[in-house]
N, C-alpha and C positions, 0 to 999 in steps of 0.2 A: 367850310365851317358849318352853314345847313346842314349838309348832311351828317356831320359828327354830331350834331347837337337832335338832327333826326333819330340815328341809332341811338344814340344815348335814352331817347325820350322810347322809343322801343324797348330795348332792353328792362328797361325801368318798368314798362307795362305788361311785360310777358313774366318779370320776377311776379309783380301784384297781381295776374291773374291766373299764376300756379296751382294747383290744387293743394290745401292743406290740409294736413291729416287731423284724422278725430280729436287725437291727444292734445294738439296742437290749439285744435281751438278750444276743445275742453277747457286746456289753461289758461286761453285768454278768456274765456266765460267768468272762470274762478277769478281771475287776477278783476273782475271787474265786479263783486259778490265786494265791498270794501266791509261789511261788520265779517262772513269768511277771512278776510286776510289779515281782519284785527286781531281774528281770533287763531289765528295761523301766529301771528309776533309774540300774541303771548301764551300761547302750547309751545312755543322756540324757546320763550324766557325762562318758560317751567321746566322744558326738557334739560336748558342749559344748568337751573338752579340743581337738579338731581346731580348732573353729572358734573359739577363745581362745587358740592356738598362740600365736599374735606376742604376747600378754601375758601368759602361761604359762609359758613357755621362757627361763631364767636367761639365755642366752647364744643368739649368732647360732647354727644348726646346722651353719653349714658352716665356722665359724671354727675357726681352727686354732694352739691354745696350744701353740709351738714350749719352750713349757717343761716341757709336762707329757704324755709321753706314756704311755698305758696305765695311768695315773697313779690310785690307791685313790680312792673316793669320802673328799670335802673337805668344807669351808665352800664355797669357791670352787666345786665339782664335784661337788654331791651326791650322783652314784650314777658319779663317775671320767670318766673321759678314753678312748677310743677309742684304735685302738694305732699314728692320725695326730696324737691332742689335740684332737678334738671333744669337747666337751662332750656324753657317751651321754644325763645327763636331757632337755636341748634336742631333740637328734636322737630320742629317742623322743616328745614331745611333737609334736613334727610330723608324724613316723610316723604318726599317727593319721589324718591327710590322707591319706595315700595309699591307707591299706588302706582306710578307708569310702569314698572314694571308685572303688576297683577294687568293691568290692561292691557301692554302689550303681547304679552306672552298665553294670555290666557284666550283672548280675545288671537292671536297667530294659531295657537292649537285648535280651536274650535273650527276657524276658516277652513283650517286645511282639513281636516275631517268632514268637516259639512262639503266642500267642494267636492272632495273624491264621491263620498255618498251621493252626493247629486247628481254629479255627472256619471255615475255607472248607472244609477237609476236613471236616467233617462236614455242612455246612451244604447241599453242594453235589451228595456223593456221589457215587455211580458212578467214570466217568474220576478225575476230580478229586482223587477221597478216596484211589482206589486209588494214584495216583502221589504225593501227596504224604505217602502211609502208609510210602511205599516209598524217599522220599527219609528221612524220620524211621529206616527201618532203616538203610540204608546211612550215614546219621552215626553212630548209636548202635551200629556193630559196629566202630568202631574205636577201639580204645584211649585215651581221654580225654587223658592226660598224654601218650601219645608224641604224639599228634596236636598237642596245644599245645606241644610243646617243639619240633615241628619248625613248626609256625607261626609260631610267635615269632623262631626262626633265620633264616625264610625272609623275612620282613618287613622284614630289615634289622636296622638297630644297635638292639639291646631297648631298651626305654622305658616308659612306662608307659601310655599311647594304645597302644603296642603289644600290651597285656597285656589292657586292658581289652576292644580290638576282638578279638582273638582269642574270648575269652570268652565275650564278647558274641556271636560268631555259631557258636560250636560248643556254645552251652550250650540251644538250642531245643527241641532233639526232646524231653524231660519233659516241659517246660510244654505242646508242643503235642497229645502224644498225653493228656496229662490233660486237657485244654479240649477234645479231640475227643472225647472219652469224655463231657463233660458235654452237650456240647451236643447230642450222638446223645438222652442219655437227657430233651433237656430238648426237644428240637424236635418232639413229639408229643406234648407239655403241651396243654390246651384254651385256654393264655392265649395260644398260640402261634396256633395253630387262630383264635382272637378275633381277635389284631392281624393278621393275612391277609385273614380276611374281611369287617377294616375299613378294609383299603384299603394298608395298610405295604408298602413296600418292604423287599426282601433287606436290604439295607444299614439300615434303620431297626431293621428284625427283630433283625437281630444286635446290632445297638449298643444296643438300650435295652431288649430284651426277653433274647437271650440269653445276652449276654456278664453283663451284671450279676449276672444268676443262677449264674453259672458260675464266679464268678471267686474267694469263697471258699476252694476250694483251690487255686488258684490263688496267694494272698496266703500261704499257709502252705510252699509250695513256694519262694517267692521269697526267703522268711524263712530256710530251710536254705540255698539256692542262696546267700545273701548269705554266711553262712558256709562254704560250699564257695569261696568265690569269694576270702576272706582267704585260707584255708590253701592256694590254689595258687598265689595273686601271692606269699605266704613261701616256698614252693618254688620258684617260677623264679627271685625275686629271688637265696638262697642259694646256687644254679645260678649265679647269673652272667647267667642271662636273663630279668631280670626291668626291676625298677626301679635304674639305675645310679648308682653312688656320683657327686657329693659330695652327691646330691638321700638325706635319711633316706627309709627300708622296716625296716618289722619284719623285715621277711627277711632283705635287705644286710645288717643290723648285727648277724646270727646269723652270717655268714661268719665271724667274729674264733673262732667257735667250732669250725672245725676245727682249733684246734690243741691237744694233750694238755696241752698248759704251761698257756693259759688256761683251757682246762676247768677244770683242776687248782686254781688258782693267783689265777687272776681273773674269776671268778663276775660282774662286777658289768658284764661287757662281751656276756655271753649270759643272763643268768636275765632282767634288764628285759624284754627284747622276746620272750624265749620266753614269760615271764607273760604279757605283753599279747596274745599272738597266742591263746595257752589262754584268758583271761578273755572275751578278745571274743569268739571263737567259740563259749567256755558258755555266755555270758549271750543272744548272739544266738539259739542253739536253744533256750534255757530260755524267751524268746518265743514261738519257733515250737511250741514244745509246747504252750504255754498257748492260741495261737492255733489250733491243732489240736482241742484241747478245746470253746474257744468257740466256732468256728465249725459243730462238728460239729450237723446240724439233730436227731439220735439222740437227745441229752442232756437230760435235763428239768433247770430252774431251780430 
């Protein structure tokens, strides 16, 4: 009986003093970040509400109550009537489509461009590093927002493909000068040195040696990038050159707020989607922070 309850008590101690992987405690880092996981249930809630829209949404959002315009939140219109007779709870309800989908897709296309950029620049050096160091200046010295505003002009009639491809390709130079920075410090590692002089290719080297290694900040970059990427699709929409009405945008349905009368008067046609544009963007960086935390290799558990 001692001795069963001895290996038992072994067992139990060689499981707890196993070595656990980066990932691993990464997650229990994040899992212990509790305003990170608050803000993890309700990036879940919002993601859910996007893609539950069609069962969510009291009313069509493009339909058009020719009896109620601008009309107080109702029984019939929970949060009022737009100042055509959409129903704002609907048309905020689908809103949600649009913004995670300008963030994650624009903010997926920039990554993967800035990674490859970065990591050939680094990887390659010399010519290579030097001109694509120099391509990375020459985007990042021009003004971010005038650059997208005349983008998006120059594309033709705005839309929302047109919002995301802009983004998507002027939002690289971060990710790739941080993925060049990693892979400099990581490419003179002795596991690097290993997988060379057992035979890897370029291409193997970076894809399963370097980049994995590298991409940590990378994931914490993308997580703010996501929220950079709501709060500028709500400014061109607001602009006019963004996502076009009778399709909802948190942005578009902030236009109704240039006027002093509604400011004043009808609240219930600009606080919805100014909240959701504020909550999405905190609860997004309240991730990225916690993800900053955990992935930092610095931190002891």
């Amino acid at each position: 009986m001692t001795s069963a309850i001895s290996a038992a008590v072994t067992t139990r101690g060689a499981r707890l003093d196993r070595p656990q992987s980066y990932w691993t405690l990464a997650a229990r880092r994040f899992l212990r970040h509790r305003v990170a996981v608050a803000g993890l249930a309700v990036l879940a809630a919002i993601a859910a509400m996007a893609v539950l829209a069609g069962v969510l949404a009291p009313h069509n959002p493009t339909a058009i109550d020719a009896t109620a315009f601008r009309a107080a939140p109702s029984a019939v219109h929970p949060l009022g009537t737009d100042s055509v007779g959409r129903d704002v709870l609907s048309r905020l309800v689908y809103a949600s489509r649009v913004s995670l989908s300008v963030g994650l897709l624009a903010v997926t296309m920039y990554v993967v461009i800035g990674t490859a950029v970065g990591a050939a620049a680094a990887y390659h050096g010399g010519t290579v590093d030097l001109v694509l160091s120099r391509l990375m200046d020459i985007v990042l010295s021009f003004p971010p927002l005038i650059i997208i505003l005349f983008a998006v002009s120059v594309f033709g009639r705005p839309s929302l493909w047109n919002v995301i491809l802009v983004l998507g390709l002027l939002g690289w130079p971060p990710v790739a000068r941080l993925v060049r920075g990693q892979v400099l410090a990581l490419r003179q590692q002795e596991f690097v040195h290993a997988a060379r002089a057992m035979g890897a290719g370029d291409v193997r080297l970076i894809l399963r040696h370097l980049l994995p290694n590298a991409m940590a900040p990378v994931l914490v970059a993308a997580t703010f990038g996501t929220a950079n990427a709501i709060l500028i699709e709500a400014a061109l929409s607001f602009l006019g050159l963004g996502v076009q009405p009778p399709t909802p945008s948190w942005g578009n349905m902030l236009t109704d707020a240039q006027s002093l009368t509604v400011l004043e008067q009808m609240p219930w046609l600009w606080v919805p989607p100014g909240f959701m544009i504020l909550l999405s963007v905190l609860v997004i960086n309240f991730v990225g922070d916690g993800l900053r935390d955990a992935l930092d290799p610095s931190l002891k558990l």
